[in-house]
FILUMVO-168759 format. One record per residue (C-alpha): residue number from 1; residue in one letter; x negated, y negated, z. Coordinates in Angstrom, 3 decimals, decimal comma. Each point is the difference from the previous one (the first is absolute). Last residue first. Layout:
// FILUMVO-168759
{NUM; 'A'; {X; Y; Z}}
...
//
This chain:
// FILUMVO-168759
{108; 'X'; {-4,269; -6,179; 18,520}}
{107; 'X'; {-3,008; 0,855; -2,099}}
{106; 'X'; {0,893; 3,899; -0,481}}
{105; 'X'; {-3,059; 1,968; 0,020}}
{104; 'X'; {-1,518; 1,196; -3,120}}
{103; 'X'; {1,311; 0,816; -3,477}}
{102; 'X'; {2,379; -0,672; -2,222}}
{101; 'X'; {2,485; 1,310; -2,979}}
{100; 'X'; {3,083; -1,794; 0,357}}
{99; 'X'; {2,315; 1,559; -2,540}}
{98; 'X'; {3,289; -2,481; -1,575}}
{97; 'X'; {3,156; 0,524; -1,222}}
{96; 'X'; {1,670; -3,447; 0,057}}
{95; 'X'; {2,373; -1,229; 3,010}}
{94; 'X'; {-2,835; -1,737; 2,186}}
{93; 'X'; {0,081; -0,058; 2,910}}
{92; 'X'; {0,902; 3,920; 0,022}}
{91; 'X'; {0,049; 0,699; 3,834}}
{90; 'X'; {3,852; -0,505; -0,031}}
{89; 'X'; {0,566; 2,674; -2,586}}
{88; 'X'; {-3,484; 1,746; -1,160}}
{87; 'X'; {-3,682; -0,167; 0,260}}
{86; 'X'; {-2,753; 1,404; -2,043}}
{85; 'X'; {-3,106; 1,352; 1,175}}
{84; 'X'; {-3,413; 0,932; -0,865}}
{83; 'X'; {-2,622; 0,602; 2,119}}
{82; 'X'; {-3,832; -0,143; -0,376}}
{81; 'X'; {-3,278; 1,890; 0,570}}
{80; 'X'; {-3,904; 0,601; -0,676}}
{79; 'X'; {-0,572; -3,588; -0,216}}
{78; 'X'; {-0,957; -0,528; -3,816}}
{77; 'X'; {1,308; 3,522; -1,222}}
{76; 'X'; {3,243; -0,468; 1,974}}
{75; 'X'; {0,588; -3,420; -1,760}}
{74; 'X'; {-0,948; 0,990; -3,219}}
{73; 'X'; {2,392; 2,984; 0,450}}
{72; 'X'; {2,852; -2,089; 1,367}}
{71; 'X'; {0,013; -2,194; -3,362}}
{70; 'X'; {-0,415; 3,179; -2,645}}
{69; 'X'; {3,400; 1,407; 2,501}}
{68; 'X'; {2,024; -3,220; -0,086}}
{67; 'X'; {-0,232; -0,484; -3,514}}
{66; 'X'; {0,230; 3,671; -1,180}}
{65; 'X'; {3,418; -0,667; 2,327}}
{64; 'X'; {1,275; -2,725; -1,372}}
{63; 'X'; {-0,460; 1,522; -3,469}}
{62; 'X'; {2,036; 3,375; 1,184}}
{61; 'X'; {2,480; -2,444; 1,344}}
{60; 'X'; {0,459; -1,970; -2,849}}
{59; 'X'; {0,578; 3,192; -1,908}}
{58; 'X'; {2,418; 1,037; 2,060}}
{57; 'X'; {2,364; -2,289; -1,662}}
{56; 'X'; {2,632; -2,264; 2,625}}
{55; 'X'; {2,932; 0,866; 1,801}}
{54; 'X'; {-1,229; 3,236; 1,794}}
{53; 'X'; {-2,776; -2,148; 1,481}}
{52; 'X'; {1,943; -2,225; 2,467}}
{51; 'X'; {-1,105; 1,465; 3,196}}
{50; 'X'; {-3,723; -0,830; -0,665}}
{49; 'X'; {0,893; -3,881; -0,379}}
{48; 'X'; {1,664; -2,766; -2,188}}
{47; 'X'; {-1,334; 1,296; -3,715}}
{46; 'X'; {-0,586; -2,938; -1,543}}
{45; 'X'; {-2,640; -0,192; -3,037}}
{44; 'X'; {-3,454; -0,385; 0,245}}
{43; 'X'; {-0,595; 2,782; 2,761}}
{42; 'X'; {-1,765; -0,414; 2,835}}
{41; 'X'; {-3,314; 0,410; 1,675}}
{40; 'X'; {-0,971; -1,473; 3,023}}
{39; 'X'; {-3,694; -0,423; 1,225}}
{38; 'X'; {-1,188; -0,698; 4,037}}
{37; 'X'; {-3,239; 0,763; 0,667}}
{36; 'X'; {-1,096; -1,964; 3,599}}
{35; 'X'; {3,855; 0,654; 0,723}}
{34; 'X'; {3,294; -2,025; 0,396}}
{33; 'X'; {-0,931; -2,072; -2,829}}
{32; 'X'; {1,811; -3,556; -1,022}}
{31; 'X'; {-0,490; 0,186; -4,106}}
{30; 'X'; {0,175; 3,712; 0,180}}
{29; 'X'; {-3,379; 0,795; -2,448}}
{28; 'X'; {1,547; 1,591; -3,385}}
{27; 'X'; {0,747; 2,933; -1,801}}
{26; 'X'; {2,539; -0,409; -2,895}}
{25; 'X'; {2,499; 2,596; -1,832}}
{24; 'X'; {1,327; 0,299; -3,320}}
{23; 'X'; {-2,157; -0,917; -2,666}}
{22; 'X'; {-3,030; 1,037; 2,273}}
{21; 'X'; {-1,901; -2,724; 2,594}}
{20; 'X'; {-2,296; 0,919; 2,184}}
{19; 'X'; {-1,918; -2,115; 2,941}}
{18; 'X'; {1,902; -3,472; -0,819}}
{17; 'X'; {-0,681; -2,971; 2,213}}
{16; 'X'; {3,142; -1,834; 0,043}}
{15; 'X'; {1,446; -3,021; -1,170}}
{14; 'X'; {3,490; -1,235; 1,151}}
{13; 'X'; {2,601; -1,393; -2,328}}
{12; 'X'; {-1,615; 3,210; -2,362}}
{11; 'X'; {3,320; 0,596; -1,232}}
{10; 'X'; {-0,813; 3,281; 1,054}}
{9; 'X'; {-1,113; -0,922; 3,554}}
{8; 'X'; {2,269; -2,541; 1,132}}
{7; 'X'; {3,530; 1,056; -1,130}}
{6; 'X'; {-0,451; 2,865; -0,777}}
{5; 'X'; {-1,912; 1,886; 3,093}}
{4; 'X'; {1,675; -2,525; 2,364}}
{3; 'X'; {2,857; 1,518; -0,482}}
{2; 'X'; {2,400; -1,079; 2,672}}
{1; 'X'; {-0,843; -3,448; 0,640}}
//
């Protein structure tokens, strides 16, 4: 599977416990976390990864991003920090722009 983004999560194949939701993006709980808080927030349309952002309208990046920033502030203001990441080529699982926004030590 190379977008697991689409083809489970927005066709709603698999169900997920949503934290934000916009007309563009979603925030929800990684369905196998790697962290105590572990959200992602991506886009509703497919935009493959960080890299590939000239191709598409920046205004699905600017509401990815309002996403990704309201999410890591509740998170910061409830434990008093958090990361956000992204990853890219060979680290990208999954091939869908996506923001981990967690918190905590890493389980594994």
């Amino acid at each position: 599977m190379d977008d697991f983004y689409c083809e489970q999560v927005l066709s709603k194949k698999t169900v997920v416990n949503v934290v934000a939701e916009t007309a563009d993006a979603i925030a929800f709980h990684h369905t196998k976390p790697f962290w105590p808080v572990h959200i992602v927030v991506i886009p509703k349309v497919h935009v493959p990864s960080l890299t590939d952002l000239a191709n598409y309208d920046a205004t699905i990046v600017h509401a990815v991003m309002a996403l990704v920033t309201q999410v890591a502030k509740q998170v910061e203001a409830e434990h008093g920090a958090c990361r956000v990441l992204t990853n890219l080529g060979d680290y990208q699982d999954s091939k869908h722009l996506h923001f981990h926004v967690n918190y905590g030590d890493s389980f594994s």
